[in-house]
N, CA, C and O atoms as a DFTB+ gen file, in Angstrom:
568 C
 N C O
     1  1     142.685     118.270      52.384
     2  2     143.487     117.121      51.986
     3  2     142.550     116.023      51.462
     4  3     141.423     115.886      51.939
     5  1     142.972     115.324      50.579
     6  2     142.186     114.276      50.167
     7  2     142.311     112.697      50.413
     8  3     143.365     112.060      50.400
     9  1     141.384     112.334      50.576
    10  2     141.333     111.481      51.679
    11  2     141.076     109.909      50.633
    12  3     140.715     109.975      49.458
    13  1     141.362     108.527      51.397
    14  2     141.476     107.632      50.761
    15  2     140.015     107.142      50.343
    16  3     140.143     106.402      49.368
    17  1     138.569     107.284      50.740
    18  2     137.541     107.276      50.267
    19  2     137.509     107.743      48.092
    20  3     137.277     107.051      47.100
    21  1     137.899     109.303      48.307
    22  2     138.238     110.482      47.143
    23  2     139.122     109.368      46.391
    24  3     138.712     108.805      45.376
    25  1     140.290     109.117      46.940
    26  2     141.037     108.117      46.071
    27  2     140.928     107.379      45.518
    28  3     141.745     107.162      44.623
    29  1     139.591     106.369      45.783
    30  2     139.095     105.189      45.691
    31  2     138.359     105.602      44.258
    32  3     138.400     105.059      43.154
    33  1     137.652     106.817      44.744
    34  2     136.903     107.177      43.669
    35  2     136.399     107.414      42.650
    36  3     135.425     107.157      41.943
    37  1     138.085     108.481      42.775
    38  2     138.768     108.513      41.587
    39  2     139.307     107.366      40.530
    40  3     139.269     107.469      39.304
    41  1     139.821     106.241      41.290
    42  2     140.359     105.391      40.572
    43  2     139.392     104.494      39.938
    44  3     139.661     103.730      39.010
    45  1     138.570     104.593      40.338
    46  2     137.320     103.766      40.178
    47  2     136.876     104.414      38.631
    48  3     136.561     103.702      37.677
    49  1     136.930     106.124      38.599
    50  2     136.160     106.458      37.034
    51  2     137.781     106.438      36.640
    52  3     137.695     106.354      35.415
    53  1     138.976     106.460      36.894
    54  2     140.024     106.732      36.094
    55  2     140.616     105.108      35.448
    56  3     141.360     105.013      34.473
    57  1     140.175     104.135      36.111
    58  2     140.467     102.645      35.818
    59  2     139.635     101.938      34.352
    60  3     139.924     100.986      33.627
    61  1     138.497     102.921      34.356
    62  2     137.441     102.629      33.264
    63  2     138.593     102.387      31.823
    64  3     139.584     103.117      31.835
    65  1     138.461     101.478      30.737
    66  2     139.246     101.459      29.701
    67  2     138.181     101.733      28.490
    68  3     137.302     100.891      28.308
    69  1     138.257     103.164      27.464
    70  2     137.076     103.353      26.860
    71  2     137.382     102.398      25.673
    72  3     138.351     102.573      24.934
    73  1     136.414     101.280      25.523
    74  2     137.063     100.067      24.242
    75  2     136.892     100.187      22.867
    76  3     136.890      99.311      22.002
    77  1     136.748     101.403      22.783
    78  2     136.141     101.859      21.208
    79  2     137.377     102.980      20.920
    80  3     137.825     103.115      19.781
    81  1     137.903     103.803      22.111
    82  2     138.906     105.096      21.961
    83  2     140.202     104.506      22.647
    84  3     140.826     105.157      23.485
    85  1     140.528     103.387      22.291
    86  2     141.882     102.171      23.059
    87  2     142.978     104.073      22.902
    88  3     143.388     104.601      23.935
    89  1     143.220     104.717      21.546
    90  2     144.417     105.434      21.493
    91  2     144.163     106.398      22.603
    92  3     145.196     106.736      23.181
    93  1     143.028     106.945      23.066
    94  2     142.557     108.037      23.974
    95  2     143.236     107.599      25.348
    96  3     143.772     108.470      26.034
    97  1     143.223     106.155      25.803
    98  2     143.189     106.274      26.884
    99  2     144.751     105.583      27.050
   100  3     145.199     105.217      28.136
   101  1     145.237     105.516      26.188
   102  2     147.183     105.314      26.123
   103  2     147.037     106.344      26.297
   104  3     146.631     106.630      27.423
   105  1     147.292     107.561      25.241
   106  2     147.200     108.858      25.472
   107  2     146.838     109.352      27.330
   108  3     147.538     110.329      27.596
   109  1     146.260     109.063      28.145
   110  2     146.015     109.254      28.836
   111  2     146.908     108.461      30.459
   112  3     146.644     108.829      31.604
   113  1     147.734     107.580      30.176
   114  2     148.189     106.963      30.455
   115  2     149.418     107.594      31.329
   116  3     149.352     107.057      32.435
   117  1     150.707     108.674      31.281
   118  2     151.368     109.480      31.372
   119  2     150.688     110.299      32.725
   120  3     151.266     110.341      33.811
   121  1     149.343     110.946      32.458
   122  2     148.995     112.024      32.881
   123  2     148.190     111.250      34.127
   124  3     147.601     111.908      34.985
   125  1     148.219     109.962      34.142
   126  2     147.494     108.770      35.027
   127  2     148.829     109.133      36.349
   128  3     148.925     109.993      37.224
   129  1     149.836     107.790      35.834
   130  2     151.085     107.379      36.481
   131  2     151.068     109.039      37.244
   132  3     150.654     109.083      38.402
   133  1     151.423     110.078      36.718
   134  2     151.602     111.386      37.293
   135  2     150.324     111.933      38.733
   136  3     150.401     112.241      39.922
   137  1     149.466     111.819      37.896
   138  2     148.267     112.185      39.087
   139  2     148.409     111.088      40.253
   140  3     148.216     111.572      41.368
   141  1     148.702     109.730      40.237
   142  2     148.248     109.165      41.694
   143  2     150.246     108.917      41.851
   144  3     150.517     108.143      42.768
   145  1     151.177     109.331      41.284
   146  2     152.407     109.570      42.092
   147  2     152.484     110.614      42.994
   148  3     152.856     110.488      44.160
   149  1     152.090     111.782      42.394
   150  2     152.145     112.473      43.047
   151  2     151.149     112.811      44.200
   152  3     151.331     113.906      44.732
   153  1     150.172     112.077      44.648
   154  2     149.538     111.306      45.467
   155  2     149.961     110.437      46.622
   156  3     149.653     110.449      47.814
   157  1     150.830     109.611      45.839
   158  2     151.366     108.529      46.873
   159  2     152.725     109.445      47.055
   160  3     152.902     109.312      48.266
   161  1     153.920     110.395      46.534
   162  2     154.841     111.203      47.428
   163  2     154.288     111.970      48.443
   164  3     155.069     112.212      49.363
   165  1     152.794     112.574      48.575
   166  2     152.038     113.433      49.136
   167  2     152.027     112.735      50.448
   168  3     152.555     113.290      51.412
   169  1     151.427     111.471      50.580
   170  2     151.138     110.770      51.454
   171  2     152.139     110.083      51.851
   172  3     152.012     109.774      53.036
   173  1     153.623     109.491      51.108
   174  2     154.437     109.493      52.024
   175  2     155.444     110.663      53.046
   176  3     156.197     110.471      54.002
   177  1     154.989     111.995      52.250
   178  2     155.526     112.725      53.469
   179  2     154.753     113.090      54.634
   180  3     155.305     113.356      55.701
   181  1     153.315     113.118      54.455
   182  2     152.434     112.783      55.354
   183  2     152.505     111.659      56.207
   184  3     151.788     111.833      57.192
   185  1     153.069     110.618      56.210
   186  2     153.273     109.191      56.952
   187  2     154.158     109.437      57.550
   188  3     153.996     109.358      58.767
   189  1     155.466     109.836      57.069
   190  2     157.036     110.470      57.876
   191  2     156.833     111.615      58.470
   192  3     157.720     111.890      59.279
   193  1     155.726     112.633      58.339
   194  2     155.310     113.640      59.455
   195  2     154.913     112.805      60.577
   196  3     155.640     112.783      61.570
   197  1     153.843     112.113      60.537
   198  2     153.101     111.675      61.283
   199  2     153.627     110.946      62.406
   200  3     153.129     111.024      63.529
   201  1     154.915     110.034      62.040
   202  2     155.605     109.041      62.163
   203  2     156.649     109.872      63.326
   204  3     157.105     109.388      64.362
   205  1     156.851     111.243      62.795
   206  2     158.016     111.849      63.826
   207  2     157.226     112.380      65.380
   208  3     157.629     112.322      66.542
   209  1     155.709     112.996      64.665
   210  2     154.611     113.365      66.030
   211  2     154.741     112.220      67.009
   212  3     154.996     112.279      68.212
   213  1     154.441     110.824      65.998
   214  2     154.094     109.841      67.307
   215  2     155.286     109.450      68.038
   216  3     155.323     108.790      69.076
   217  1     156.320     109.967      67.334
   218  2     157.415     109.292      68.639
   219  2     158.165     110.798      69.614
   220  3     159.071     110.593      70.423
   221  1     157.805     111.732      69.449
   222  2     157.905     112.961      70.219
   223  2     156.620     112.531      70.954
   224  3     157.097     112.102      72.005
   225  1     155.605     112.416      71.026
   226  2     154.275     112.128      71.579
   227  2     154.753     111.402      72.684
   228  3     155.031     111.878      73.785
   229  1     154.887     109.443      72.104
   230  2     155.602     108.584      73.042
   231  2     157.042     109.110      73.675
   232  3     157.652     108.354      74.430
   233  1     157.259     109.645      73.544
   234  2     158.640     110.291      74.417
   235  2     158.097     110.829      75.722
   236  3     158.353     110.524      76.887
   237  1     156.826     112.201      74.905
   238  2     156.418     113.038      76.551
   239  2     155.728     111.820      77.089
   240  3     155.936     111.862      78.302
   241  1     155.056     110.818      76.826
   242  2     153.761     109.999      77.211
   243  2     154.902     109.222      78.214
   244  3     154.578     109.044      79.388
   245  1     156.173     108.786      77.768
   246  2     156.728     107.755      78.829
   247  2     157.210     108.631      79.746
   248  3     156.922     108.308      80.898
   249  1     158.071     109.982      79.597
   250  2     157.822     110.902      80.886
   251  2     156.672     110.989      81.658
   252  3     156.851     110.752      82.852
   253  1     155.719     111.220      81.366
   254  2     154.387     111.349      81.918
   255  2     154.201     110.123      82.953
   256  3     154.150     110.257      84.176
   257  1     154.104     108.852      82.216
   258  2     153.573     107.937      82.933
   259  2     154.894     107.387      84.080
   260  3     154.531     106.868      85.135
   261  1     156.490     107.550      83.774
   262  2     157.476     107.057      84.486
   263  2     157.293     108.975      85.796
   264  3     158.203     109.074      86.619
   265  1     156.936     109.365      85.800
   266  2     156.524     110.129      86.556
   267  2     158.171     111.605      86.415
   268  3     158.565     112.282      87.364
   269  1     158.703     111.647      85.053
   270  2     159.535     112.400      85.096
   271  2     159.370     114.140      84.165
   272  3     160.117     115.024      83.745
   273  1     157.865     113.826      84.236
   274  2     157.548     115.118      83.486
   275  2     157.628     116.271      84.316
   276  3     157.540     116.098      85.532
   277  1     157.799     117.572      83.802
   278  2     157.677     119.057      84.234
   279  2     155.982     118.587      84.585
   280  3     155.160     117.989      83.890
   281  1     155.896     119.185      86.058
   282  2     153.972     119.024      86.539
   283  2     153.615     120.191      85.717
   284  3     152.680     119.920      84.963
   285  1     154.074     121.485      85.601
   286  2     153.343     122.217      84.142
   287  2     152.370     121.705      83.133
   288  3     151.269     121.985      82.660
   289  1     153.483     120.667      83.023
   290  2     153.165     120.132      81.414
   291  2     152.034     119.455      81.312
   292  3     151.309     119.422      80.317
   293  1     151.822     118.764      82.595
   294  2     150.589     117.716      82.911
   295  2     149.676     118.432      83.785
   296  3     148.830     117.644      84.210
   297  1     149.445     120.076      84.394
   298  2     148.535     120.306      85.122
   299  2     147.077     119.498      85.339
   300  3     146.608     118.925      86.322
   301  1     146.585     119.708      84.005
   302  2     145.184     119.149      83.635
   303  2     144.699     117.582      83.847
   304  3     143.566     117.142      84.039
   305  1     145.947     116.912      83.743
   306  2     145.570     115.292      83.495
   307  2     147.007     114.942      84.562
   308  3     148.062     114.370      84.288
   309  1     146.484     115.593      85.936
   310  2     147.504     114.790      86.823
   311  2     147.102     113.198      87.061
   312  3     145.982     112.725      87.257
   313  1     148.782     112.321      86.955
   314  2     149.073     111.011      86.778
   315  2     149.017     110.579      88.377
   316  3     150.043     110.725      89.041
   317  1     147.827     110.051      88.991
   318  2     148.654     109.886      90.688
   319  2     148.861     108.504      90.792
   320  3     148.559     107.978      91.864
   321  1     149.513     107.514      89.498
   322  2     149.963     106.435      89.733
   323  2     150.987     106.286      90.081
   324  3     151.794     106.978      89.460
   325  1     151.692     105.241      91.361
   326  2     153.368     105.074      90.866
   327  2     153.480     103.888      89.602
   328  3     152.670     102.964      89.537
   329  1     154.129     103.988      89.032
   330  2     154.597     103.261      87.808
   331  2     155.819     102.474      87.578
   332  3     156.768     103.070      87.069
   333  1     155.953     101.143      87.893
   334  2     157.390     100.889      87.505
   335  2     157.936     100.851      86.539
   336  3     156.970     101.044      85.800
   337  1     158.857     100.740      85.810
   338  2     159.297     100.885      85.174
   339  2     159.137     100.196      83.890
   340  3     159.008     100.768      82.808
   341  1     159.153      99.109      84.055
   342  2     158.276      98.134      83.735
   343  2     157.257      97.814      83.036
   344  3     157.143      96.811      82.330
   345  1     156.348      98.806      83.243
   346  2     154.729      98.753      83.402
   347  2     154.308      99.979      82.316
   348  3     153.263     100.037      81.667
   349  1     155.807     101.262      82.310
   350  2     155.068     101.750      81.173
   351  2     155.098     101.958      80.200
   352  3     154.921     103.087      79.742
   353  1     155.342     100.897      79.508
   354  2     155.414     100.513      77.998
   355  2     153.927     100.309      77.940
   356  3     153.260     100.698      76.981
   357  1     153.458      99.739      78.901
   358  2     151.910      99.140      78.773
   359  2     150.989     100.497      78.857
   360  3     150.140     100.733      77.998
   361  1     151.213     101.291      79.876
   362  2     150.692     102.401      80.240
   363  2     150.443     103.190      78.984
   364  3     149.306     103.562      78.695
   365  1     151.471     103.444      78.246
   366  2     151.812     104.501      76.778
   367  2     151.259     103.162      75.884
   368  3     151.541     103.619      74.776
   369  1     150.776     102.069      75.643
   370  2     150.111     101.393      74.753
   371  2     148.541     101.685      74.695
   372  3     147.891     101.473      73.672
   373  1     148.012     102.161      75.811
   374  2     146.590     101.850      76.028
   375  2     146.643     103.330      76.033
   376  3     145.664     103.756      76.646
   377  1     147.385     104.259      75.600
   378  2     146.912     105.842      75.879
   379  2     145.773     106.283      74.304
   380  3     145.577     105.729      73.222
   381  1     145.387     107.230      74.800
   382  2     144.305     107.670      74.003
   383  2     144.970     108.578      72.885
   384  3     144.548     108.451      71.736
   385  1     145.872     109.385      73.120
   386  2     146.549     110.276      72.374
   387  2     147.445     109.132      70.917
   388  3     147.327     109.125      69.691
   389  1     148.216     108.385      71.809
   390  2     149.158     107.669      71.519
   391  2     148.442     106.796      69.978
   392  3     148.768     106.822      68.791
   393  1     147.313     106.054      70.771
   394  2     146.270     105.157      69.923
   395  2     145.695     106.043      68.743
   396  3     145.374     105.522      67.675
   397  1     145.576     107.422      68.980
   398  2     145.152     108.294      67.828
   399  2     145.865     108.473      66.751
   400  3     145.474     108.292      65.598
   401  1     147.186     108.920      67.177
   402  2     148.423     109.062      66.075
   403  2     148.584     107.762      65.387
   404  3     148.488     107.770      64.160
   405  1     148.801     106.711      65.963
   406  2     149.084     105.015      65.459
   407  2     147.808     104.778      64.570
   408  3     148.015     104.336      63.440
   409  1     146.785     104.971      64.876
   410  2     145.280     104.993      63.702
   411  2     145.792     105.558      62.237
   412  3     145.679     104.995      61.149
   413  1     146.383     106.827      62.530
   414  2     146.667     107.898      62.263
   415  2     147.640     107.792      60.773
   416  3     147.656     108.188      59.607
   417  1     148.530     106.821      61.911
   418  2     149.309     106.487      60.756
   419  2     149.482     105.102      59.910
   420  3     150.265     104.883      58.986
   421  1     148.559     104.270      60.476
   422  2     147.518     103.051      59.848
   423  2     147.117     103.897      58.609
   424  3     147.681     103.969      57.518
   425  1     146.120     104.448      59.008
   426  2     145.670     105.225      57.694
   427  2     146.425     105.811      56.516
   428  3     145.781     106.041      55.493
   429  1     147.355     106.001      56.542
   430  2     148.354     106.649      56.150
   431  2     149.169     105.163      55.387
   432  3     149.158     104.945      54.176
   433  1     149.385     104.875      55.726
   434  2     149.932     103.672      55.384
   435  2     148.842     102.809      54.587
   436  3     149.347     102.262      53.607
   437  1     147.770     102.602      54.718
   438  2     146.941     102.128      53.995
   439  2     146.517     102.999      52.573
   440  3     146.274     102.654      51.417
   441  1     146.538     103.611      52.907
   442  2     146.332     105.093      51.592
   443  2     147.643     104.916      50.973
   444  3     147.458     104.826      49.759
   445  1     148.742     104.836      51.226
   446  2     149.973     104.268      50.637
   447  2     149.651     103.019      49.523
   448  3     149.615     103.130      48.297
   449  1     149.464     101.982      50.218
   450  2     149.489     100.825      49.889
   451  2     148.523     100.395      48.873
   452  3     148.590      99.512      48.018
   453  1     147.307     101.516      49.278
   454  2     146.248     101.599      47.458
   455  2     147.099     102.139      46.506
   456  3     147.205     101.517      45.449
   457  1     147.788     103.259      46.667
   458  2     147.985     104.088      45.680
   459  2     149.663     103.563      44.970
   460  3     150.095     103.982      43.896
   461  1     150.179     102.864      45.615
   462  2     150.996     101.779      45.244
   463  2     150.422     100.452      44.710
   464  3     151.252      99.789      44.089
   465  1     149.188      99.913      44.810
   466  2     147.791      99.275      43.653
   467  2     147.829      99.704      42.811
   468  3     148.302      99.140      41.824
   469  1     147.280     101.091      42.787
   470  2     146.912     102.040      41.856
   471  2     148.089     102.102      40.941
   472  3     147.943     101.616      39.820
   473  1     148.908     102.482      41.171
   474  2     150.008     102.574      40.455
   475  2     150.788     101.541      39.155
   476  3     151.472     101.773      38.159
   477  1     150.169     100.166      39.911
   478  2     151.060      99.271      39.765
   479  2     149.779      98.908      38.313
   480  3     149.979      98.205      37.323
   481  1     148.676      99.580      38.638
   482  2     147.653      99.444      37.598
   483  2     147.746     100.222      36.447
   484  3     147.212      99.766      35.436
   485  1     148.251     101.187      36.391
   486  2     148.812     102.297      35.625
   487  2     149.765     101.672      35.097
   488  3     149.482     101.717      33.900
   489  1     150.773     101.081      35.206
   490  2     152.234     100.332      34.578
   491  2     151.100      99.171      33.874
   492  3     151.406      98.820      32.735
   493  1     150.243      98.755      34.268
   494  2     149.856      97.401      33.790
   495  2     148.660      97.978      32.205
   496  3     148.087      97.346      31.318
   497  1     148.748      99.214      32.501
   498  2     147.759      99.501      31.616
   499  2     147.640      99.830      30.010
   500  3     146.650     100.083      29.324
   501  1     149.265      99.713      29.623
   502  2     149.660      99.368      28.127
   503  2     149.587      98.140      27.566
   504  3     149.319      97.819      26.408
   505  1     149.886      97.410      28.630
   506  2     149.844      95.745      28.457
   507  2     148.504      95.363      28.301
   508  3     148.231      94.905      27.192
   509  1     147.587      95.432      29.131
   510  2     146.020      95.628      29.306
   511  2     145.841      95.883      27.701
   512  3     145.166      95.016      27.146
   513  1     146.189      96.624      27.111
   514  2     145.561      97.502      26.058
   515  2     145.954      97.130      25.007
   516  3     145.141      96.837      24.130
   517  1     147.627      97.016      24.750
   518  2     148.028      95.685      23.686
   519  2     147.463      94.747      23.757
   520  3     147.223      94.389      22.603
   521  1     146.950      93.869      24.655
   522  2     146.191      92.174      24.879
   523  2     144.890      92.605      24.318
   524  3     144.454      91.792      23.503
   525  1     144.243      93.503      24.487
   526  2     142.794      94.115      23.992
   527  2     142.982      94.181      22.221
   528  3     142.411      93.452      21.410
   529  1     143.732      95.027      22.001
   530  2     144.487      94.637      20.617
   531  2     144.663      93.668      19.854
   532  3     144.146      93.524      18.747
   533  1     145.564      92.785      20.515
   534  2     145.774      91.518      20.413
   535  2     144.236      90.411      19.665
   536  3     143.930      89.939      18.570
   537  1     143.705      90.445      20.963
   538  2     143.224      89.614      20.870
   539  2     141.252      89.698      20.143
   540  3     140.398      88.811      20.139
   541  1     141.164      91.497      19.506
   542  2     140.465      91.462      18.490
   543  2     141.163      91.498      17.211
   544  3     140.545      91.482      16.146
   545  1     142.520      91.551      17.291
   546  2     142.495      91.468      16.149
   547  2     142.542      89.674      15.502
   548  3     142.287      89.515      14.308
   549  1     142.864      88.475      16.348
   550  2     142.368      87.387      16.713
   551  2     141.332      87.339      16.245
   552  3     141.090      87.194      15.046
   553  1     140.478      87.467      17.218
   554  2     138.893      87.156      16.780
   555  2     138.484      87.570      15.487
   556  3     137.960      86.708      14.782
   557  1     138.636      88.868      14.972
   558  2     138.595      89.767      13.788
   559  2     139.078      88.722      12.488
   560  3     138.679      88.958      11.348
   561  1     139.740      87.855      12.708
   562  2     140.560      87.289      11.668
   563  2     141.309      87.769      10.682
   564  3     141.390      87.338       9.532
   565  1     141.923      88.786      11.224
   566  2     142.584      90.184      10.555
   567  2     144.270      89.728      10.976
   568  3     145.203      90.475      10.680
């Protein structure tokens, strides 16, 4: 899977505007919007996966800590707290599992939110390119 570092990367040589080949990189423009959409649908079904783990996760985690789990389930990491009721919202905040998925899907959400940048740079990038236009042919006195 490719990761938001790769993304960055990419956008970084794909953002370049070549100012001598302006028609090349309209031309190129289509096949832009396409590559980081289908990027950012990738990663929002990745976020709504992620999103369903962490709350099946927090489900077993508040069994666990309200002390109503199958002991099966918890052999390994027996809980010998009592817990009120109360208390474990806090308990399932500070869990390690819990805190992984929520990173998890930070990340996920942040990789969103470039590629919705990204995107919004791609729409901006005819305009970009008419004003480039524009404004040699200005200077040009043409």
């Amino acid at each position: 899977m490719i990761d938001l570092e790769t993304i960055n990367s990419m956008w970084e040589k794909d953002s370049k505007i070549d100012d001598i080949m302006l028609d090349q990189t309209t031309i190129r423009i289509p096949q832009l919007h396409q590559k980081y959409l289908s990027l950012h649908g990738e990663f929002k079904l990745l976020l709504a996966k992620k999103n369903q783990e962490l709350k099946k996760v927090q489900h077993s985690k508040w069994l666990y800590y309200s002390g109503k789990a199958k002991p099966e389930v918890y052999e390994d990491k027996p809980f010998d707290y009592k817990v009120m009721k109360s208390d474990v919202p806090s308990w399932i905040a500070v869990d390690e599992d819990i805190n992984r998925l929520e990173m998890q899907v930070e990340y996920y959400k942040t990789t969103l939110d470039t590629l919705s940048e990204i995107l919004k740079q791609v729409h901006q990038l005819s305009f970009n390119i008419k004003n480039i236009i524009a404004w040699r042919t200005f200077t040009g006195g043409v």
